[in-house]
N, C-alpha and C positions, 0 to 999 in steps of 0.2 A: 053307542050312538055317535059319539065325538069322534072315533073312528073310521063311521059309515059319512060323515058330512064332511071329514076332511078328505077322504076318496072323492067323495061326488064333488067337489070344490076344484081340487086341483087337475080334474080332467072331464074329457069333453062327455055324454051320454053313450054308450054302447050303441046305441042302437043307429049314429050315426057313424058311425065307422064300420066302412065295408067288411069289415073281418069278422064282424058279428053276424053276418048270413054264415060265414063257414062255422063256427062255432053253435048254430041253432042246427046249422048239417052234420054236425062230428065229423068234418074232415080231417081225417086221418092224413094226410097229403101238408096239413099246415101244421103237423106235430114240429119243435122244432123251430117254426120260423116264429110264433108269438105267442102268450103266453096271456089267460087271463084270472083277475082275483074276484069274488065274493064278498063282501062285507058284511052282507048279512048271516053268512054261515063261517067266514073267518078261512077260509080256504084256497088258496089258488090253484089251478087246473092248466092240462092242456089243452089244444080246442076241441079234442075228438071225445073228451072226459064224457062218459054212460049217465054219468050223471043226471035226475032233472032239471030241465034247461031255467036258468036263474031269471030272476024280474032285470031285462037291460038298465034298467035306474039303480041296481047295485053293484053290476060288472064295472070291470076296470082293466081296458085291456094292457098289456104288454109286451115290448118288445124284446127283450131278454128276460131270462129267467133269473138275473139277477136282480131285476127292477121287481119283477115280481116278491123277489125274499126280501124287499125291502120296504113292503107292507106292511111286513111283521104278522102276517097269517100264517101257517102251516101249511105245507101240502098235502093234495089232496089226498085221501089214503085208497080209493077208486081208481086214477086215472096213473097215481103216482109221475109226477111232471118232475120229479129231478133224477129220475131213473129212466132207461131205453124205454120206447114208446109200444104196445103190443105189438106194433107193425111191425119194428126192428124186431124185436123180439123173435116171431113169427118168420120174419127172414130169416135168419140167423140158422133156427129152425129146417126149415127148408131148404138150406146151404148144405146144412147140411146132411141132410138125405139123400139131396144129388149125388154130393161127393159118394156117399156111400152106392148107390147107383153104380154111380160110372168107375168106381173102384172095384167092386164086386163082379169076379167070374162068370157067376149068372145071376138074373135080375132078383133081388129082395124081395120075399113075399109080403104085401101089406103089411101083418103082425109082426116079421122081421125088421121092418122099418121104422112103425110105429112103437116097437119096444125098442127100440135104439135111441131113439129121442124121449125115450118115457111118455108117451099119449098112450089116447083108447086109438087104435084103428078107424074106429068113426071120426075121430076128430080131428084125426092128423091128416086122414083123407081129404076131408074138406079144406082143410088148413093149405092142405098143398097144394090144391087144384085153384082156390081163389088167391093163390100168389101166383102160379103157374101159367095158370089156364090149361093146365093137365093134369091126367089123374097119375100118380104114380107109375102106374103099371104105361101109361100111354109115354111117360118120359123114359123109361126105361126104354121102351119098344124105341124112341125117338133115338137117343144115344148106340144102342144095337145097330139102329137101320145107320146111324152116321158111322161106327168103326167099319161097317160093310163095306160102307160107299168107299173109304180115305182105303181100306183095303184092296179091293180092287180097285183104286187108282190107280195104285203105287204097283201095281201087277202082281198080285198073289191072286193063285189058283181060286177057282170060286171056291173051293170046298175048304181051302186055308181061312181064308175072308168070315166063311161062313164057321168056324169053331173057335177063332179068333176073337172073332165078336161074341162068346159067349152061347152059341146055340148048339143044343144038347143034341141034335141030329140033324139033318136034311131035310128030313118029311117034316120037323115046324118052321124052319125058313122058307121052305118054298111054298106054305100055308100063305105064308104075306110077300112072298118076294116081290111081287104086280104093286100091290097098293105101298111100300115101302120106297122102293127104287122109280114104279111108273115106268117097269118094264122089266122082260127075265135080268138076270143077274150074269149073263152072257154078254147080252146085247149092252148092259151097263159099263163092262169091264170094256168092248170097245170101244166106250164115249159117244153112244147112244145109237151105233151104227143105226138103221131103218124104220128106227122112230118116227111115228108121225106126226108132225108137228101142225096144226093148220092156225093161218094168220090172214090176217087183214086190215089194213093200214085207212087211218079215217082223219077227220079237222076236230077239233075240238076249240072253244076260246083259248086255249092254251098251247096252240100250235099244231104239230102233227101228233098220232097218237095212233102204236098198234098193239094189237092184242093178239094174244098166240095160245094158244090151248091143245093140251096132250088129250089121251083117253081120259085121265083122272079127271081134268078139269083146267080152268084157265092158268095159264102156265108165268107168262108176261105181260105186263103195262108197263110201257114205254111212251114216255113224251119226250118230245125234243121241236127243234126248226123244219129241217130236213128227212123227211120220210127215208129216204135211200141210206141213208144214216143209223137209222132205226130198223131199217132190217140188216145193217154190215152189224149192228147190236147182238140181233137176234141169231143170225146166225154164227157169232163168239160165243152164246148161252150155248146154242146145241150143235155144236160143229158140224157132229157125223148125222143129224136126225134128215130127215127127207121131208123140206118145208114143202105145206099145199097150202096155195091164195085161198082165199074160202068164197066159197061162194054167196047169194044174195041169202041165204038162211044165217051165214054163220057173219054176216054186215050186218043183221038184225042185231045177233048178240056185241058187236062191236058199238052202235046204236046205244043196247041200257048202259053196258060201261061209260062212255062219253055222258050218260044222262047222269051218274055218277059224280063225275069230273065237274059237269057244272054245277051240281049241289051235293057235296060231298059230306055231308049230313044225314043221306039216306042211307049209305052204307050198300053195298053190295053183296047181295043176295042170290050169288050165282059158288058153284062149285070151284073149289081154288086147287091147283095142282102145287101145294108149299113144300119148296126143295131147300133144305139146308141143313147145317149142323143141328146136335139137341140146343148147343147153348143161342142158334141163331134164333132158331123158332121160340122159346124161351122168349126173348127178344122181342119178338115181331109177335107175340103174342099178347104180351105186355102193351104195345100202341096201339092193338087192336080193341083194349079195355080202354085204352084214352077214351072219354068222351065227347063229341066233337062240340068245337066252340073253344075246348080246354087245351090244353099245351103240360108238357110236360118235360124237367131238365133231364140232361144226359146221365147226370147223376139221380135223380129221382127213379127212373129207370135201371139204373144200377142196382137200387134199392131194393126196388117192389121185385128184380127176379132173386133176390139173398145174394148179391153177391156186389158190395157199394163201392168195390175196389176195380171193377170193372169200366171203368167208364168210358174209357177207349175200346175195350171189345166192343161193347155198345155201342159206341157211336161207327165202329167198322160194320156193324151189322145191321146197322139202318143203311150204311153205303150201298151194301150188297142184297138189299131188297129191289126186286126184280117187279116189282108187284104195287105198280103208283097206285096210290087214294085206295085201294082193297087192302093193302096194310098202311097205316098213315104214315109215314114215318115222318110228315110234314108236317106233326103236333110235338116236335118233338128240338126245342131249342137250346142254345146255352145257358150257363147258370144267370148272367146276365140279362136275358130277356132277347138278346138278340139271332138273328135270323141267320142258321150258316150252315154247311153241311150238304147240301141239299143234291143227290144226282141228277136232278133236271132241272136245275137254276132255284136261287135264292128269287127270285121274280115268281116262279109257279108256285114255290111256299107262301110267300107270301099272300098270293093271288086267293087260296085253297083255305088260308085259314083267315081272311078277309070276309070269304062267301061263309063261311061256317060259324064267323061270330055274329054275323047279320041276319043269318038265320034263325042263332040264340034267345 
């Protein structure tokens, strides 16, 4: 008891200290940044701890984890707070399955991947796709369809390209060649010769704003001052494709986008044409789990794809998203707190996550 009053004594109630919402949430995201004890059960915890969630008149939060062992409690044997948090852990995990992906000949079957890591296959599935945002097999396909692509870049034969990348014959890449590349594997190698591209340029509170969309689905969102600008943009995205204006049907769909952009909280719910590497998508898949109102550092991002040594590729790959407010990459700041990065001005980040905290 002389233990639990000198806690409650020398700091303020839990319950007013905003960090005790994240701790009644198990934010997993604040593992790491503070740290909190128990008194009534002698234990201190991180804030995502499974645990049941304590009376705030016995917590005592903290900000290192050495303030916490200086309670003189134990940790927790649940959440284990002086050991990697299950998220890393999980990451770590997931690193390495990629590697093993993108190392491997041809793609890992499930039970190959999940006994490489030592799981059941049920669990390492799920494991992967809630760090991922894919299922194994779809990163696999993701990594295949990018050595295809960098292969026919660089001018190898389609049929080099195509056994290079791993594919066991012709008749299963030409199964996805359309939904992979977003066009034959011909028409890719010459830099998208007769592709159709259709686009239409509109106002938005945020300036000019055009949207371009393939057969797959909306292709780019572009903001900027200058419309003429934004389409010398669009066509550096697809040099060789055969741009069409679109007509009053397809300024409807240019309409929800903009509806979008000024409450960028509803998220957009139209089909996406997402062109990049496995590790881009990766990425931009990762911001598309932000949830709006929320922010996220370059490193924290690093993190949740397994890979915390990245943080320059990451932040190269929020550059190279093509796809304003349909992937946010505008919830996505320094470790700092501050606002940088951004391809269509620090002003429209700011703008984008102003409306979305207001929204909150």
């Amino acid at each position: 008891m002389t233990q639990k009053r000198r806690q409650d004594d020398a700091t303020p109630p839990a319950w007013r200290d905003p960090r005790w919402a994240r701790i009644v949430a198990r934010d997993r995201s604040a593992d790491g940044q503070f740290w909190y004890s128990v008194a009534t059960t002698g234990v201190y915890c991180r804030p995502s701890c499974p645990s049941r969630t304590a009376n705030p008149g016995n917590v005592a939060i903290h900000d290192t984890l050495e303030a916490a062992r200086e309670t003189g409690f134990r940790p927790c044997r649940r959440c284990n707070p002086e050991g990697a948090s299950t998220e890393a852990e999980n990451a770590a995990i997931v690193a390495k399955a990629c590697r093993l992906i993108e190392q491997a000949e041809r793609p890992p079957s499930l039970a190959e991947l999940a006994g490489a890591v030592e799981l059941s296959p049920g669990y390492f599935h799920r494991m992967f796709k809630a760090a991922t945002g894919l299922t194994p097999r779809a990163y696999a396909a993701a990594h295949r369809a990018s050595r295809v692509r960098d292969g026919l870049a660089s001018g190898q034969t389609v049929t080099d390209a195509i056994y290079d990348a791993g594919f066991g014959s012709n008749g299963r890449f030409y199964e996805t060649a359309n939904a992979m590349l977003g066009m034959t594997p011909t028409r890719y190698r010459a830099g998208g010769a007769e592709e159709a591209i259709r686009f239409a340029v509109g106002q938005c509170s945020l300036g000019a704003i055009l949207v371009a969309s393939s057969e797959k689905g909306i292709a780019a969102i572009l903001l900027g001052n200058d419309p003429e600008t934004l389409l010398h943009n669009l066509q550096d995205q697809f040099p060789k494709a055969h741009l069409i204006g679109g007509d009053r049907t397809y300024e409807s769909l240019v309409a929800r986008v903009v509806g979008v952009v000024e409450a960028p909280g509803l998220g957009l719910d139209l089909p996406l044409d997402i062109r990049g590497t496995a590790f881009q998508q990766r990425v931009w898949q990762a911001l598309r789990d932000i949830p709006a109102g929320r922010t996220a550092t370059y490193a924290e991002v690093a993190r949740r794809i397994g890979t915390p040594k990245s943080v320059r590729a990451v932040a190269g790959a929020c550059a190279a998203n093509a796809l304003a407010v349909a992937i946010p990459c505008h919830r996505v700041v320094r470790s700092d707190g501050a606002l940088s990065g951004y391809r269509w001005g620090v002003e429209r980040k700011r703008a984008l996550l102003e409306r979305e905290a207001a929204a909150t």
